[in-house]
C-alpha positions in Angstrom: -45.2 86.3 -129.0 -42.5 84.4 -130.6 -41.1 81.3 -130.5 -37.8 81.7 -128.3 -40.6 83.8 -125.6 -42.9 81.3 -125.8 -41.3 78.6 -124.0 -39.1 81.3 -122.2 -35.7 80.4 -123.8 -33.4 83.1 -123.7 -31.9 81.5 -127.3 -32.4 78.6 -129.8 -31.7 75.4 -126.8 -31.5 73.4 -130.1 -29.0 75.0 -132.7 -26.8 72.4 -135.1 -23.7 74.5 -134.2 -21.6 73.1 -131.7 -21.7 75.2 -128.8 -19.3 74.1 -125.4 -22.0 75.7 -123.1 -24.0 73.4 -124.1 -21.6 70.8 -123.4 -24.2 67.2 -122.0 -21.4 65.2 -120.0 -22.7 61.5 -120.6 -20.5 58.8 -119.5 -18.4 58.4 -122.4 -18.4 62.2 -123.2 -17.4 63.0 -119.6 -14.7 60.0 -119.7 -13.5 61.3 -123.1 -12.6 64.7 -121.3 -10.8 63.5 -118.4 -8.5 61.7 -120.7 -7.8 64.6 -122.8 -6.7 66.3 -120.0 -5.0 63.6 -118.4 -3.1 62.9 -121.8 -2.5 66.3 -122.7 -1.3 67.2 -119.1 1.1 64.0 -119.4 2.7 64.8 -122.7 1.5 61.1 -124.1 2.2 62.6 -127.9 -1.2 61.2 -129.8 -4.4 60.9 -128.9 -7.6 59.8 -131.0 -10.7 60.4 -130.8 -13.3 58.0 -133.0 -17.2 58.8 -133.0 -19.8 58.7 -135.7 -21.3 61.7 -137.7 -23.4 64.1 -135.0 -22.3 61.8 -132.0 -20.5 65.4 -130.2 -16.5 65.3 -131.5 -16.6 68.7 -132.4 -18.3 69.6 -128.8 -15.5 68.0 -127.1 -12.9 69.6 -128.2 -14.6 72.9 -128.4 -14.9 72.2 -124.6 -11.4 70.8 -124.1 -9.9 74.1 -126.2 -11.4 76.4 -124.1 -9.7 74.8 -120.8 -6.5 74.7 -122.7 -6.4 78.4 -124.3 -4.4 79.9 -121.9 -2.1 76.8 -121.2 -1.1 75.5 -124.7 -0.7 77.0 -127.9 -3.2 74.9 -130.5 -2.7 74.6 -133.9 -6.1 73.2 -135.6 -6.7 71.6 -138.7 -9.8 71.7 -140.1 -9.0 70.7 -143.7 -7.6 67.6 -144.1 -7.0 66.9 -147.5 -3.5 68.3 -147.1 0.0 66.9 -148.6 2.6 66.7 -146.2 4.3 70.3 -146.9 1.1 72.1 -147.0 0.2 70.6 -143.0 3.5 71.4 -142.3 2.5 75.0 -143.3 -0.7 75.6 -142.1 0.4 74.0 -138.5 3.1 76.9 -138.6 0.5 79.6 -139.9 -2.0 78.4 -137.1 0.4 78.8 -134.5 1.9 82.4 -135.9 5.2 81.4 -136.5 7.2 83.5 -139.1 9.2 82.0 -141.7 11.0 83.4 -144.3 11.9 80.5 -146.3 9.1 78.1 -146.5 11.0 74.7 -147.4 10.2 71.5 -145.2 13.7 71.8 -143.2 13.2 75.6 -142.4 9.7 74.4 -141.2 11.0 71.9 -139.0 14.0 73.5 -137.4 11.3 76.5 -136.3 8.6 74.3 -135.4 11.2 73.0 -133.1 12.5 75.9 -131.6 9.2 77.1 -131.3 8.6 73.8 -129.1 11.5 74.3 -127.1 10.8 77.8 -126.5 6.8 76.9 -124.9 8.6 73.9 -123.6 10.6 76.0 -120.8 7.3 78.6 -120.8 5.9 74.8 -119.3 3.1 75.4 -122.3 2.2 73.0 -124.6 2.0 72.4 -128.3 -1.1 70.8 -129.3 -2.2 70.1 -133.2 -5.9 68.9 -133.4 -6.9 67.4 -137.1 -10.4 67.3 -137.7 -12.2 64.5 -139.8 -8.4 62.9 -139.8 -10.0 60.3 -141.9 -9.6 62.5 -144.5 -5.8 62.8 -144.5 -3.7 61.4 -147.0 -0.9 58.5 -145.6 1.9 60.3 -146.3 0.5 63.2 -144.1 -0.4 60.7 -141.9 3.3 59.7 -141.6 4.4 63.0 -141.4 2.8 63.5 -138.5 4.4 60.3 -137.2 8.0 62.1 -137.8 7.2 64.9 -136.6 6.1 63.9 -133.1 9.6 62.9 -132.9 10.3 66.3 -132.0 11.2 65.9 -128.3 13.7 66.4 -125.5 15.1 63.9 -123.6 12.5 64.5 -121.0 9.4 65.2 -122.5 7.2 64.8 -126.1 7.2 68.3 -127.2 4.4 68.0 -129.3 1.1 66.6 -128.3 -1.4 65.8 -131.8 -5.4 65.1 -131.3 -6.9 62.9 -134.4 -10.5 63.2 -134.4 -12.4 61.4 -136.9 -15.3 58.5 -138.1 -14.8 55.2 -137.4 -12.9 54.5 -140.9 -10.0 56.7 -139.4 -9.7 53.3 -136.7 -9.7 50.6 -139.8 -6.9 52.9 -141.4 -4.7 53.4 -138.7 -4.6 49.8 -138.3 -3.5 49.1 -141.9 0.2 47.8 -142.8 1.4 51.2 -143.5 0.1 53.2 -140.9 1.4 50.0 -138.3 3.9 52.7 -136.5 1.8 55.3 -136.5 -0.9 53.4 -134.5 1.6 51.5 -132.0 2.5 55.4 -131.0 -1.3 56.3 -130.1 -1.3 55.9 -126.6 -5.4 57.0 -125.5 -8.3 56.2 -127.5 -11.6 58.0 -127.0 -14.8 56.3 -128.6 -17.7 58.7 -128.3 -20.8 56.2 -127.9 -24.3 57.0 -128.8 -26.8 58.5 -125.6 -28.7 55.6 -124.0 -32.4 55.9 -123.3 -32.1 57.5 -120.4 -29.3 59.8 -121.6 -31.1 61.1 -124.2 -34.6 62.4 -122.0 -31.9 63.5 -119.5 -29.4 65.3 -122.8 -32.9 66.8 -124.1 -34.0 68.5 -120.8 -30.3 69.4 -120.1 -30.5 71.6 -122.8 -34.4 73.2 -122.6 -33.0 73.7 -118.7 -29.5 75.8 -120.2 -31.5 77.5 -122.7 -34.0 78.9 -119.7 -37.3 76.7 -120.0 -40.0 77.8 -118.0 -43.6 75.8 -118.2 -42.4 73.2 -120.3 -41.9 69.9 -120.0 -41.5 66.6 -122.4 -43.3 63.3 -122.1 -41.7 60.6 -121.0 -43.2 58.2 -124.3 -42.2 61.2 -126.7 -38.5 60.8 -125.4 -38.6 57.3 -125.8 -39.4 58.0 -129.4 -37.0 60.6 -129.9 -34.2 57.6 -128.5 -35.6 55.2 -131.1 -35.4 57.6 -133.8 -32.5 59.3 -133.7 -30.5 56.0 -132.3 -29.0 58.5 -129.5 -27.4 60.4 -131.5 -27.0 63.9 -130.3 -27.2 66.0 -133.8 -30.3 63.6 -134.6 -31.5 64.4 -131.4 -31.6 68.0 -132.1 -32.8 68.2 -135.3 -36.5 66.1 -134.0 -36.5 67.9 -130.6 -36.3 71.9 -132.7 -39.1 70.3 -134.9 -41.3 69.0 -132.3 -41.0 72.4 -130.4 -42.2 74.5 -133.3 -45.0 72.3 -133.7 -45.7 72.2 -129.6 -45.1 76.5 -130.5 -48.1 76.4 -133.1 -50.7 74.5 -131.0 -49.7 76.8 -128.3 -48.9 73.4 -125.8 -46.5 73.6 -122.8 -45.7 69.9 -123.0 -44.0 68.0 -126.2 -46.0 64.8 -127.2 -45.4 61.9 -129.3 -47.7 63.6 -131.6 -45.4 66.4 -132.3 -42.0 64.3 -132.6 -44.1 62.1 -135.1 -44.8 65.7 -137.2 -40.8 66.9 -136.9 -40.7 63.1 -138.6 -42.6 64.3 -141.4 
């Protein structure tokens, strides 16, 4: 018998790889949703989204995405380190718009009529940037001009920063001073509490089809004092301490074995 059969799980309740089924709505999680939505559905132009390394960004918007799929077309940005004209260009080749001529003004005039065109569909434009820490200030600034693009109605574009908690100390720089004045919601993912992370841990045993096992209430105290609440932490002990439950052939996870994952 193997691992997965073992405990009954139906697949890996544990992977790193952020998976929206497996979406744990804590209070701030669940709070950093509603705004999405709310700001999204408003047209409020920017939105940002701070939390540290492994604290679920990547989970939330993989959640927010698939609401939005069929209601917005989504350009997203996963590499950063981009100057100005090459954003412009993959935010064009991520939302399949053809160009023949590549140069900045051809990229605006059809990003706009592209806009206007969803606009009167009633879908949205959304750009998400991933680890927007990472982007250079002139990009940054482009992104400033090019929420400009609007109607005298309605923002036509609506961007999502996402990024560490640097992103928040540069946006508040000299430079970037118009930039951040235009940032209307702010989403700061917090780390689990004690409670949240016992309750995050059997969330996902529960999701992934548990049968006879259970965790003890002193080894998820530990797990909360080890990993700080962080969620990736979190599942990098809790897989660990299941393999070595797996090998003593024990239906309940101990202190004992989150001490071995430790190891």
């Amino acid at each position: 018998m193997d691992y997965l059969n073992f405990f009954g799980f139906k697949e890996d309740p544990f992977k790193l790889t952020p998976d929206p089924a497996y979406f744990y709505p804590s209070s701030s999680h669940n709070e950093g949703l509603l705004l999405m939505d709310y700001s999204i559905q408003q047209k409020e132009g920017f939105l940002l989204i701070i939390g540290d390394p492994g604290t679920g960004k990547t989970t939330l918007l993989n959640v927010f995405l698939e609401k939005w799929k069929l209601r917005a077309e989504i350009a997203i940005i996963l590499t950063p380190r981009l100057s100005p004209e090459e954003f412009l260009i993959s935010v064009v080749d991520d939302l399949n718009i053809n160009l023949e001529n590549r140069n900045k003004n051809e990229i605006i005039k059809a990003l706009r009529d592209f806009m206007i065109k969803k606009s009167i569909e009633d879908k949205r434009i959304v750009i998400v940037v991933d680890e927007a820490q990472n982007l250079p200030d002139e990009t940054l600034e482009e992104l400033r001009l090019l929420s400009n693009l609007e109607t005298d109605k309605d923002k036509l574009i609506q961007i999502i920063l996402t990024g560490q908690p640097e992103l928040e100390s540069k946006l508040m720089t000299e430079r970037l001073r118009q930039l951040n004045q235009r940032i209307t919601t702010r989403i700061h993912l917090k780390h689990f509490n004690p409670e949240e992370t016992l309750d995050y841990i059997n969330y996902r045993l529960i999701k992934a089809g548990k049968r006879n096992l259970t965790i003890d209430k002193n080894a998820g105290k530990l797990v909360y004092k080890l990993s700080n609440g962080v969620p990736r932490l979190i599942n990098m002990l809790i897989s660990r301490a299941l393999m070595a439950a797996y090998l003593e052939e024990s239906n309940i996870i101990s202190q004992r074995h989150i001490t071995h994952a430790v190891k």
